[in-house]
C-alpha positions in Angstrom: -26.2 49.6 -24.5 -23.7 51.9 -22.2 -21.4 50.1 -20.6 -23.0 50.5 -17.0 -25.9 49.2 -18.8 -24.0 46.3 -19.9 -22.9 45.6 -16.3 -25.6 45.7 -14.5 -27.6 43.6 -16.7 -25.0 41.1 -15.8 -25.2 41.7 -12.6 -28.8 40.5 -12.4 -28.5 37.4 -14.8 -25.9 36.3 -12.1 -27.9 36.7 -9.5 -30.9 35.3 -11.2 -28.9 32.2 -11.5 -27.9 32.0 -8.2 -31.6 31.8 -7.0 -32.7 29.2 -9.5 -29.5 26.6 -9.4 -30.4 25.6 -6.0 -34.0 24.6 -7.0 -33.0 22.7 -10.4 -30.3 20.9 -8.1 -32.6 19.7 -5.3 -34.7 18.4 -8.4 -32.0 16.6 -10.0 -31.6 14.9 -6.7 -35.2 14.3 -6.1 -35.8 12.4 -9.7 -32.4 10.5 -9.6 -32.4 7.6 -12.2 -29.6 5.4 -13.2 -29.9 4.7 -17.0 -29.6 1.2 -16.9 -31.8 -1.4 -17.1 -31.4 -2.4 -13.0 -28.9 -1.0 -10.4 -28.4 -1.1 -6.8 -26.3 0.5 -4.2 -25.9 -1.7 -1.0 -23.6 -1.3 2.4 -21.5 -4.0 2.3 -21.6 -4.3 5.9 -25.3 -4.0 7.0 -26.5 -4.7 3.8 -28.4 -1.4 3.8 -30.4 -0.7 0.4 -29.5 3.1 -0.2 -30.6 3.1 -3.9 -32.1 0.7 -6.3 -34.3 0.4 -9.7 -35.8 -2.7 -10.8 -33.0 -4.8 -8.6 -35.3 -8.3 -8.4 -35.7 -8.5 -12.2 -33.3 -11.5 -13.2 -31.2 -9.9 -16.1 -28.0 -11.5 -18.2 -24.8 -10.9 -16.4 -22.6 -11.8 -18.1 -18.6 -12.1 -16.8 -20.0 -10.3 -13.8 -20.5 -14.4 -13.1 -16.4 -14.7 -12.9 -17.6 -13.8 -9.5 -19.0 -16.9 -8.7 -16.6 -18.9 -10.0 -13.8 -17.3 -8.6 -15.4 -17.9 -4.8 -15.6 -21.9 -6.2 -12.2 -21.5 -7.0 -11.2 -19.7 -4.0 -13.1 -22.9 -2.1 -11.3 -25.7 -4.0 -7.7 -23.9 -2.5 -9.2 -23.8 0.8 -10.2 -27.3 1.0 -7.2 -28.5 -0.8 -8.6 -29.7 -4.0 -7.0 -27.6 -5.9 -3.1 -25.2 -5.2 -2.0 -21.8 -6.5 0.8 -23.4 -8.1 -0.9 -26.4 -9.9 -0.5 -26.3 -13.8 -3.7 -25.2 -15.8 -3.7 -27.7 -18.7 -5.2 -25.6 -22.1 -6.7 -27.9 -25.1 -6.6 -27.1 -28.8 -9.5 -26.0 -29.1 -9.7 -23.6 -26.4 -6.4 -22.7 -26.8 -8.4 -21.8 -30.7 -10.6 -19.9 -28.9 -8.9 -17.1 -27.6 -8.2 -16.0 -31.4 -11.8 -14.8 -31.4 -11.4 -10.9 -31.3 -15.1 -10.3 -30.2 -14.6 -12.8 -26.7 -12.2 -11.7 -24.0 -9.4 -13.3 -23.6 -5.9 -13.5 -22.8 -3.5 -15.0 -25.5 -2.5 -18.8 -24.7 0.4 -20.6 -26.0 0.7 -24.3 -26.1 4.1 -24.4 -25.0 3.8 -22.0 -21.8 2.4 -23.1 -18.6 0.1 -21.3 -16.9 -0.5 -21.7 -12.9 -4.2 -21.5 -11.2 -3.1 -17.9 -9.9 -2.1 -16.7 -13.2 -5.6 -17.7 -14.6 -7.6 -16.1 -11.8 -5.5 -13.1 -12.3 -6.7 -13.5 -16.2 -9.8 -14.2 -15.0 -10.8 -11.2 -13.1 -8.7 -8.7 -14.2 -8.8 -9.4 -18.1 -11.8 -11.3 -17.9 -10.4 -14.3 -19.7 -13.4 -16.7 -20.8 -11.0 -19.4 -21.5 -8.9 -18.8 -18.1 -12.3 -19.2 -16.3 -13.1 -23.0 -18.5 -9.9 -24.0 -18.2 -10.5 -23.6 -14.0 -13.9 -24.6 -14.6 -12.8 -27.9 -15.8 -9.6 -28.4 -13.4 -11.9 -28.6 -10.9 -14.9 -30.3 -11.4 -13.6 -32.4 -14.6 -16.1 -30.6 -17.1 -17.4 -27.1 -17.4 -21.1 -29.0 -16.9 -20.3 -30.0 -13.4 -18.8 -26.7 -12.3 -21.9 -24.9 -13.4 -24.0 -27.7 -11.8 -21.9 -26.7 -8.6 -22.7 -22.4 -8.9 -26.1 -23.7 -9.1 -26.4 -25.3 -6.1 -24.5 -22.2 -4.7 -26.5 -19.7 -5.3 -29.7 -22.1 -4.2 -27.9 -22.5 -0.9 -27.7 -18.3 -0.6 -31.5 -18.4 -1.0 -31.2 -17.1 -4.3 -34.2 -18.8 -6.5 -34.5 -16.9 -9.7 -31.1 -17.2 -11.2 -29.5 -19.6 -13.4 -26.2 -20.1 -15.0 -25.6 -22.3 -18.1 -21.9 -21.3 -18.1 -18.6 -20.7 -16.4 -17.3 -17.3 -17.9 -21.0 -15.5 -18.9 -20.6 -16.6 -22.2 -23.9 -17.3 -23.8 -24.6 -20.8 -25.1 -23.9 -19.7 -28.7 -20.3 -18.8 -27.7 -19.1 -21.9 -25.8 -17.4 -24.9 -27.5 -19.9 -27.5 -27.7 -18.1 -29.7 -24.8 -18.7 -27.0 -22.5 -22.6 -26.4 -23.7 -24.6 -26.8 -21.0 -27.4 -29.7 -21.5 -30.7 -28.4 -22.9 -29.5 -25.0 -23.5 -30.8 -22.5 -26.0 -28.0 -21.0 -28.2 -29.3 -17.3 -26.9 -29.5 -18.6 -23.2 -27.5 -16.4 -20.3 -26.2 -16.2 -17.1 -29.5 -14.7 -15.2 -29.6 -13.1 -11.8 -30.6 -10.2 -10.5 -29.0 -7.2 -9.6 -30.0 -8.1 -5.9 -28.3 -11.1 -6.6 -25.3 -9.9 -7.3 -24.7 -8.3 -4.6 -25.4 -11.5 -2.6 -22.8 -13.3 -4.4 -20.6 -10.4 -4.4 -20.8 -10.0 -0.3 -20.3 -13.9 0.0 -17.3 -13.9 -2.3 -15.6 -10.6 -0.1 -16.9 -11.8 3.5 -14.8 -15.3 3.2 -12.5 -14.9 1.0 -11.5 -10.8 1.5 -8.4 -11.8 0.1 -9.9 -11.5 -3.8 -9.4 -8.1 -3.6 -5.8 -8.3 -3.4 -6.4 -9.1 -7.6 -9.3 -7.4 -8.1 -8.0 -3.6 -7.0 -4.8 -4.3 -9.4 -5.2 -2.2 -12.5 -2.5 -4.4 -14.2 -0.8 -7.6 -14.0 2.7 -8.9 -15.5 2.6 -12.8 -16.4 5.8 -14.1 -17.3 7.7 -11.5 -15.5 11.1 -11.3 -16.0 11.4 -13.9 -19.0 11.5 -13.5 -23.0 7.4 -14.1 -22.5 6.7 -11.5 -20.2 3.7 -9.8 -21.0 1.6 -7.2 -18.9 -2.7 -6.9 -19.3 -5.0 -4.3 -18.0 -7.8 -4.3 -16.1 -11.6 -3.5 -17.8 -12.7 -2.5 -14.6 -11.3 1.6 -15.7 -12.2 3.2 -12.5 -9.2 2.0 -11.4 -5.6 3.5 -10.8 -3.9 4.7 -14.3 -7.4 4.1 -16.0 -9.7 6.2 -17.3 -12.2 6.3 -14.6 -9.9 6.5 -11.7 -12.2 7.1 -8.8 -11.2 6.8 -5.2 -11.7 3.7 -3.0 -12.7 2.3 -5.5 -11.6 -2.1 -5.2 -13.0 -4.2 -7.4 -14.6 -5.8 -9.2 -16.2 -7.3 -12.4 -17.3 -5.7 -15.6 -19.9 -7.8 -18.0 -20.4 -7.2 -21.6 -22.3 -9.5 -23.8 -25.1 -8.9 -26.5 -27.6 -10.1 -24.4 -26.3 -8.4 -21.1 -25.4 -5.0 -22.7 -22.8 -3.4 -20.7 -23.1 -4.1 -16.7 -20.5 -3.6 -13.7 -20.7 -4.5 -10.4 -18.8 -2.3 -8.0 -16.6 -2.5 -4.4 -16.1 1.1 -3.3 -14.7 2.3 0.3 -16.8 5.4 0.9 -16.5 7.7 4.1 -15.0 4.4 5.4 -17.8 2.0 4.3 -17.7 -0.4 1.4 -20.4 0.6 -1.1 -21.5 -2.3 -3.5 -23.0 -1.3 -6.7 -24.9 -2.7 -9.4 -25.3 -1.5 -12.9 -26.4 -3.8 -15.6 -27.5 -3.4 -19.6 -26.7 0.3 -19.5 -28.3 2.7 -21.8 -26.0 2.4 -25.0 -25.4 6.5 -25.1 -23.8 6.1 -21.7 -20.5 4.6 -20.3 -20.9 2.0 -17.2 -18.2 3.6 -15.2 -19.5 7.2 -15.5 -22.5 5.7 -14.3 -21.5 4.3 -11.2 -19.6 7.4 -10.5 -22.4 9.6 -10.6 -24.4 6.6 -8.6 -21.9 7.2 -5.5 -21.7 10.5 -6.0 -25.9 10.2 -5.3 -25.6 7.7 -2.2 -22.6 10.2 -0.8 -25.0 13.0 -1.3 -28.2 11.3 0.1 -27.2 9.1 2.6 -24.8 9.0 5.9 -24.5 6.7 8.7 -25.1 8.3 11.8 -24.9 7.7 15.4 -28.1 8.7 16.7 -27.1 8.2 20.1 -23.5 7.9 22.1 -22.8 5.1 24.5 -23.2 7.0 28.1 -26.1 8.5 26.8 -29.5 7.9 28.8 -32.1 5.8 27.3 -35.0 6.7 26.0 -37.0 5.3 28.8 -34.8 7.3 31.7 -35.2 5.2 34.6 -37.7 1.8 35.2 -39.4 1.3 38.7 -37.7 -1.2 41.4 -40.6 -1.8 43.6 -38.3 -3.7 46.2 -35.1 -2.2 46.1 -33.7 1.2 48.6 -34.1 3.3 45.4 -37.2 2.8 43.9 -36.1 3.3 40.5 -32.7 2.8 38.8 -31.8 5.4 35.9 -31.0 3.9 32.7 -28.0 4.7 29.9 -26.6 3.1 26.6 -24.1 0.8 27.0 -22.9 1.1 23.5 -23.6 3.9 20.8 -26.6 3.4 18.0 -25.6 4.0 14.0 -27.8 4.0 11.3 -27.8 4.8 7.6 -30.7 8.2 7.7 -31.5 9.9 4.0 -30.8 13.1 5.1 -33.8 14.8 3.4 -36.8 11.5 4.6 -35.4 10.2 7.9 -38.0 9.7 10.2 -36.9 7.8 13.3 -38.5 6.0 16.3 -36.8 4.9 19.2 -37.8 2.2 21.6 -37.3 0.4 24.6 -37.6 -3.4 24.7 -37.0 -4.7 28.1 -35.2 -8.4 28.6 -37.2 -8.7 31.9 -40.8 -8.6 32.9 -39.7 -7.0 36.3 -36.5 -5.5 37.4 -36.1 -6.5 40.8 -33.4 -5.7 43.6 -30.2 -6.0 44.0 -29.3 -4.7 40.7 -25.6 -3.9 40.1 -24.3 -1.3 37.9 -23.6 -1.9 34.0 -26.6 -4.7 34.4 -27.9 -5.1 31.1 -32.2 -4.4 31.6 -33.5 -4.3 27.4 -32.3 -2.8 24.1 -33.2 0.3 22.8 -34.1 -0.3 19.4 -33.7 2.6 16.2 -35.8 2.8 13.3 -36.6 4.9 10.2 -40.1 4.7 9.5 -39.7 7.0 6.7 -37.1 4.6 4.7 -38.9 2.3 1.8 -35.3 0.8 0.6 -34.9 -1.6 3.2 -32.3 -4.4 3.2 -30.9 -6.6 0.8 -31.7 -9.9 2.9 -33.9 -10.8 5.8 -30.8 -11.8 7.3 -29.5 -8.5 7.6 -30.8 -6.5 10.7 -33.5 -4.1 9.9 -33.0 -1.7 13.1 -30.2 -0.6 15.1 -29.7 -1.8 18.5 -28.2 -0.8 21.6 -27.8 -2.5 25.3 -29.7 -0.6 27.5 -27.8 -1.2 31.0 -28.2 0.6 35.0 -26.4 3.3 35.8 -26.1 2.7 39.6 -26.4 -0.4 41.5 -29.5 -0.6 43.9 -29.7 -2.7 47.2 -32.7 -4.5 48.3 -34.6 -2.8 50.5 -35.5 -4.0 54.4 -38.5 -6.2 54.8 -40.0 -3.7 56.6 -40.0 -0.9 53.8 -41.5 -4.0 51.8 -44.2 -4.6 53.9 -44.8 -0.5 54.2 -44.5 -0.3 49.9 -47.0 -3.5 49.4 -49.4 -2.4 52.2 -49.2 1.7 51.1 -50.0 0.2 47.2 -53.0 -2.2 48.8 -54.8 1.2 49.9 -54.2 3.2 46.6 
């Protein structure tokens, strides 16, 4: 083959290719699937579904429940049970405990003393099992009782398929038989769903924000400063100076047991919102992290919140009738704008007007609020993550001029001119 030959052939593979990339990546987008056994991807703020597979199944979570207990923790320091400072007391046989390489831990030595904060550090960042006990039993007097209390938690959240039967996500099999829960199976779990976890994960970040002041750190230093000083990393690797290193990203628990396979639940800021994800038993040929990645990278692709209309703009009814007032109709505008998350390849929206009143009568000032204009995708089959969580966008719908009553003469005129029609 000449060498003209040779180029031009190349010419037209290259353009070959740029015809069929586009089609093979609209595909890839189209048949999406995290390999994992469930997943979600929920707004933190609206609590907007924006992708999900099999999310209601109840699934092992292991130390993804560290969540839970740290918002009991969190609770016991707000009502004054419990104080950062307070000493963490460690038994023998938990202290035992941590030399069992296959359970996270952090090392514990009987003569150090270790505060609540420096276990909830250990807790969430290194996912210490026996940091979380020793909590566990600090405040409620036995790891039994502290269960018995995320229990009646998560019932209270209007969560009724999940169960937990321990502190840390251990299974039964792995606690010390002090801290077995009563009646359990040595294989039994931690089970929620990955709808769940995103309940508890919202609940744990909307009043006590403060968690992720531990939960974004990549590293912590206990002992600092002293011949015991000794630093621990974060498994949570998609954050600063780890592996994973993505952007935004917060928080906030990793899980990892035999039963639970290998799940992560996720707090990423996102185009300015907080993006909680959900990945649990992924597929073994596949890392978590890489997972969740390319799960953002999906919602960030797919999905944007938009203001579908501006505060000043008019309504979608323009004006409503004022059968007694000088002007006989008053023109209507937003009083605030509308935002919505829209897929930007499905979105199918409806707008409405819902009045407040059954009449608008004169006098009406200006900036008088009349009805809401309410936003809708009728296309979206995600939904919410709650029925708490508003399902449409709202606006006030409010006048844009003020209108007088009219005389009692144009009155008369307008009732007896209607009478004839």
């Amino acid at each position: 083959m000449t060498l003209l030959k040779k180029k031009r052939a190349l010419f037209f593979l290259l353009l070959s290719f740029l015809f069929i990339l586009p089609v093979s990546v609209v595909a890839e987008q189209n048949s999406f699937d995290v390999p994992a056994k469930a997943a979600i991807a929920v707004d933190f703020d609206t609590g907007k579904i924006l992708y999900e597979k099999n999310s209601e199944a109840p699934l092992p979570i292991a130390s993804m429940s560290k969540l839970l207990s740290a918002y009991l923790v969190y609770e016991a320091i707000d009502t004054k049970k419990i104080s950062w400072n307070d000493k963490v007391p460690f038994d023998d046989a938990l202290i035992k405990l941590t030399e069992d390489p296959d359970l996270s831990n952090i090392p514990i030595k009987k003569e150090l003393t270790y505060t609540v904060d420096d276990n909830v550090k250990a807790m969430l960042i290194s996912s210490s099992n026996v940091s979380t006990t020793a909590l566990a039993r600090l405040i409620s007097g036995s790891e039994q009782a502290f269960v018995d209390s995320m229990n009646q938690h998560i019932k209270d959240w209007g969560i009724t398929d999940g169960v937990f039967i321990s502190a840390s996500g251990l299974d039964t099999q792995d606690l010390l038989t002090v801290d077995r829960y009563p009646n359990s199976k040595p294989e039994d779990s931690n089970i929620l769903s990955a709808k769940d976890m995103v309940i508890v994960a919202r609940h744990l970040i909307s009043d006590y924000p403060e968690v992720l002041d531990i939960t974004k750190q990549s590293h912590y230093t206990l002992f600092q400063g002293t011949d015991n000083e000794e630093t621990f990393w974060s498994s949570n690797l998609m954050l600063p100076d780890l592996y994973y290193y993505t952007e935004g990203v917060d928080g906030l628990k990793t899980g990892t047991t035999p039963n639970a396979g290998a799940c992560f639940i996720g707090s990423t800021i996102q185009n300015g919102h907080r993006i909680i994800t959900v990945v649990m038993n992924v597929d073994e040929e596949y890392d978590r992290f890489e997972v969740t990645k390319n799960l953002l990278n999906y919602v960030n692709t797919n999905w944007e919140y938009k203001t579908i209309v501006k505060k000043g703009d008019s309504a979608v009814v323009n004006n409503l009738d004022v059968p007694n007032g000088k002007s006989e109709s008053v023109a209507l505008t937003l009083a605030e704008p509308i935002s919505l998350w829209v897929n930007k390849e499905t979105t199918e929206l409806k707008q409405v007007f819902a009045s407040t009143k059954d009449a608008v009568s004169a006098p009406l000032k200006k900036n008088e609020v009349v009805g809401q204009q309410i936003v809708s995708d009728s296309a979206d089959k995600l939904g919410y993550l709650s029925d708490t969580d508003k399902h449409d966008a709202t606006g006030k719908v409010i006048t844009k001029t003020d209108v007088q009553k009219a005389n009692i003469f144009v009155r008369v005129w307008r009732s007896l001119k209607n009478s004839i029609h």
